[in-house]
N, C-alpha and C positions, 0 to 999 in steps of 0.2 A: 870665740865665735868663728864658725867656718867660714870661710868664702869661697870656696868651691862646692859647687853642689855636687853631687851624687852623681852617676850615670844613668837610673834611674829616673830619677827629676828632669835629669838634661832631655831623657827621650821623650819622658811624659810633656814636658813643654813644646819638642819639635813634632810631636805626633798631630797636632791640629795643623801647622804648617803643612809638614808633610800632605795628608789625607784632601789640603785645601789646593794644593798644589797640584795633586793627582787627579781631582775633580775637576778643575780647571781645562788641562788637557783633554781629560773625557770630554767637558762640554767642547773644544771645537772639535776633538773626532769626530762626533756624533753628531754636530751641525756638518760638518763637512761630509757624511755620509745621507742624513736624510737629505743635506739640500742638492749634494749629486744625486738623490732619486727624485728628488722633485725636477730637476734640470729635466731626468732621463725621462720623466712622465708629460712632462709638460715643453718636449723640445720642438713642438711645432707653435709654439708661442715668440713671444720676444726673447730675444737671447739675452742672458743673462751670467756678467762673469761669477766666479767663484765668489770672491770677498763678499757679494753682494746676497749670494745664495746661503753663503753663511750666516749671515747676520738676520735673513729673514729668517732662516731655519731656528734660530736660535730663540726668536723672539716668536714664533711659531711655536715651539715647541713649548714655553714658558706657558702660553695660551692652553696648551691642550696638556700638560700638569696641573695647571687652574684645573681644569674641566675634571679632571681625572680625581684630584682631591675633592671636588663638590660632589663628586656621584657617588665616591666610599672614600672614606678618611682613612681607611685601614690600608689601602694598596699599596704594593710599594716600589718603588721607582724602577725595578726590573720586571713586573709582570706584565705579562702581554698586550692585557689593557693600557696600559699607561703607555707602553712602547707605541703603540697604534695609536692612542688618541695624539702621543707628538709629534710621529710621524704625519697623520693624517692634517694636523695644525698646519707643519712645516709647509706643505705640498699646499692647503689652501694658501698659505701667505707667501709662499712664490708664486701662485695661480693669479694671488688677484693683482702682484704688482707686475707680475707679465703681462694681464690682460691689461693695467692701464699703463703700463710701457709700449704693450703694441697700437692701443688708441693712437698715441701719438710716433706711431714709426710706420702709418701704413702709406703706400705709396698712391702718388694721388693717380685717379682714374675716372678723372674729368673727361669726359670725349674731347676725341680730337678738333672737331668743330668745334666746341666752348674755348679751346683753348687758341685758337684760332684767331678767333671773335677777342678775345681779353688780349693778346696779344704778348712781347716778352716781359719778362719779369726778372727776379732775383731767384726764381727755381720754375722758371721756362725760359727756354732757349731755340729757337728756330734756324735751322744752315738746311742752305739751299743741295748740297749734294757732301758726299762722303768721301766720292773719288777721284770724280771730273771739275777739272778748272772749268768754267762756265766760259770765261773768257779767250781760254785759246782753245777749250774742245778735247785736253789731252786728261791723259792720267795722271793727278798730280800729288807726291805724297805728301804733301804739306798739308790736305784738305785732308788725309785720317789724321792728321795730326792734331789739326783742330777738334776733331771730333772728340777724341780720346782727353784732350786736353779740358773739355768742358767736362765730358763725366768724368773725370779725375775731383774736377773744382766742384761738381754739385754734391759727389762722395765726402770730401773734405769739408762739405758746410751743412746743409739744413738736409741734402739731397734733391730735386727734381727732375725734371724729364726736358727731354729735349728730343725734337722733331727735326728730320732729317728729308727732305722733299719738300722744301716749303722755304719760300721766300721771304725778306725779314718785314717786307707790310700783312704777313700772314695768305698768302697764294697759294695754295696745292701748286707743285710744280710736278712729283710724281719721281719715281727713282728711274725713273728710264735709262739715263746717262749712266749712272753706276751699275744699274743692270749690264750696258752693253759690254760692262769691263770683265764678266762673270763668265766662264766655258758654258753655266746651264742660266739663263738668262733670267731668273723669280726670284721670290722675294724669299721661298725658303733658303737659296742657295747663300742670297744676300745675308740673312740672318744668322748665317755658318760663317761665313767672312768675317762679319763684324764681330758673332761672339771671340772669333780667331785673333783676331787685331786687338782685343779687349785684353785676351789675356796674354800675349807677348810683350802689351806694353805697361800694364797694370797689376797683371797674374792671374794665377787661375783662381783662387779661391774669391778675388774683387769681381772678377769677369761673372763666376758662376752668380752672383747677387745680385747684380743688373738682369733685369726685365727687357725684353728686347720683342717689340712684334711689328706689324706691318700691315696696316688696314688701308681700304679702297675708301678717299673723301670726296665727296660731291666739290666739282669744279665747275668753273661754265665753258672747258672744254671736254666735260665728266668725268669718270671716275677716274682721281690719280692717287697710285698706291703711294703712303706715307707712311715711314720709319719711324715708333714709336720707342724710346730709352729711357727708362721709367730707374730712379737710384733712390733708395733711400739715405739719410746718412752713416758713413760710415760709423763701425765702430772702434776703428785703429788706421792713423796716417795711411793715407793711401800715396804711396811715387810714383810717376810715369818715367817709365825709361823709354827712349825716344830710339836706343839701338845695345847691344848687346853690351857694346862698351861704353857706352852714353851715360853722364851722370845722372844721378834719381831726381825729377825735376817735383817741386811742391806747388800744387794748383788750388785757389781757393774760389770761389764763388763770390764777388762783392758786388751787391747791385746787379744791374743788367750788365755787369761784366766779365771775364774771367781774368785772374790775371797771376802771372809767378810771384812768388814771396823768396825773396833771397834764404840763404842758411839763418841768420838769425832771426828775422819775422818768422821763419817757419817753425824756428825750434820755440821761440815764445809762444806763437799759437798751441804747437801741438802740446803743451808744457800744460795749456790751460784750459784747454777743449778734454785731453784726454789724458788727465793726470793717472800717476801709477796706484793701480791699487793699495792696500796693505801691506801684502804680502812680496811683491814686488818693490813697493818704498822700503821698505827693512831692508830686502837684500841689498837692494842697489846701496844703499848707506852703510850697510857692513863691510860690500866690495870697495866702495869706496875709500872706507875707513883704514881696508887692507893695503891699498896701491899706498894709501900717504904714508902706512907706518914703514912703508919698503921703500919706496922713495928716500925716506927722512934716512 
């Protein structure tokens, strides 16, 4: 009796591996291509990362081979049709969990009055000015720092808005004082400032995501212009660096208050708020795997 097989037999046995193995990679190329077009169609919705876009693609696409088998049994997995109905799957089933991802990511636009009246919260925040110390009248930087320091904390939690002209029993008090720290004295120039300060101390891509306006509220000394900062929550750790050599500070939002998280609260939050993708956990465990075997 032999005990070696043929070379033959050996291929005919490895050719269902093989063929299942090649299929495999097809299916996430092809998730990873129709769900970058569903991204690239649907980029004014909720954002959505890659891993995520794959897995609806894929499970889209599943859907629209059903469809494709129920309409002609004969079709076959490369003609046009079938190609379109899984693409067109893929593209509704990133549609519809972007739209009920964006349900819950839109930012509130409560009038400033309602939120006035309700008062603060754990994603409303009220500071009386941005740049003048009230108390001695000067320009003081500790009071952007505050500011930057809250949208830091409301990016890093649920997201909300915070009002800037306004007193902490809910007052219109009006930008005036911070106007007068301005070469052109309004509230567009204001709104340049702060986008400015936003992103030296947070960056540009955090800064560009914050909502920034500046509406005129009925007072009972009348109209006083208030500073609206509307965040939703992040979707990746936001630092505030407080100076160019200044270490990344971690800001959270708890209650009606803000407050620093040392390096290890921060790193367990951020560990479990914004765990690593897939494709990102793999690698990071491969690199890691690499330093120990060099290490050792």
């Amino acid at each position: 009796m032999n005990n070696h097989e043929s070379p033959a037999r050996s291929f005919e046995v490895a050719e269902p591996l093989i063929a299942m193995a090649i299929a495999l990679v097809a299916v996430l190329a092809i998730a990873w291509v129709f769900g970058s077009v569903a991204r690239w169609l649907l980029r004014r919705r909720a954002r959505l990362n890659t891993t995520t876009s794959m897995i609806l693609s894929i499970l889209g696409s599943a859907v629209g081979l059903l469809i494709a088998g129920v309409i002609d049994e004969d079709l076959k997995v490369w003609s046009l049709l079938t190609i379109l109905l899984a693409l067109g799957s893929s593209v509704i089933a990133v549609g519809a969990y972007g739209a009920v991802s964006a349900h819950f990511q839109h930012r509130d636009h409560t009038p400033i009055a309602d939120l006035l009246v309700a008062g603060e919260s754990d994603r409303v925040e009220f500071k009386s000015t941005a740049r003048i110390n009230l108390r001695t009248g000067d320009k003081d930087a500790r009071m952007e720092q505050v500011i930057v320091k809250t949208v830091s904390a409301f990016l890093n939690s649920d997201g909300g808005t915070l009002l800037i002209g306004v007193d902490d029993d809910g007052t219109p008090l009006g930008l005036e004082p911070d106007f007068g720290t301005l070469k052109v004295p309004d509230a567009d120039r204001f709104e340049l400032w702060l986008r400015d300060l936003l992103t030296t101390t947070l960056g540009q891509n955090t800064a560009a995501a914050v909502e920034i306006t500046v509406e005129d509220i009925d007072s009972d000394a009348g109209p006083r212009p208030v500073c609206r900062v509307a965040t939703l929550a992040s979707p990746r750790p936001v630092y505030l660096r407080a100076g160019k050599n200044a270490a990344p500070e971690f800001w959270l939002r708890t209650g009606n208050s803000t407050r620093q998280l040392t390096v290890d609260e921060a790193a367990e939050y951020i560990m479990h708020r914004w765990p690593l993708g897939a494709g990102r956990s793999v690698a990071a465990q491969v690199r890691a795997a690499v330093r120990f075997s060099v290490e050792r």
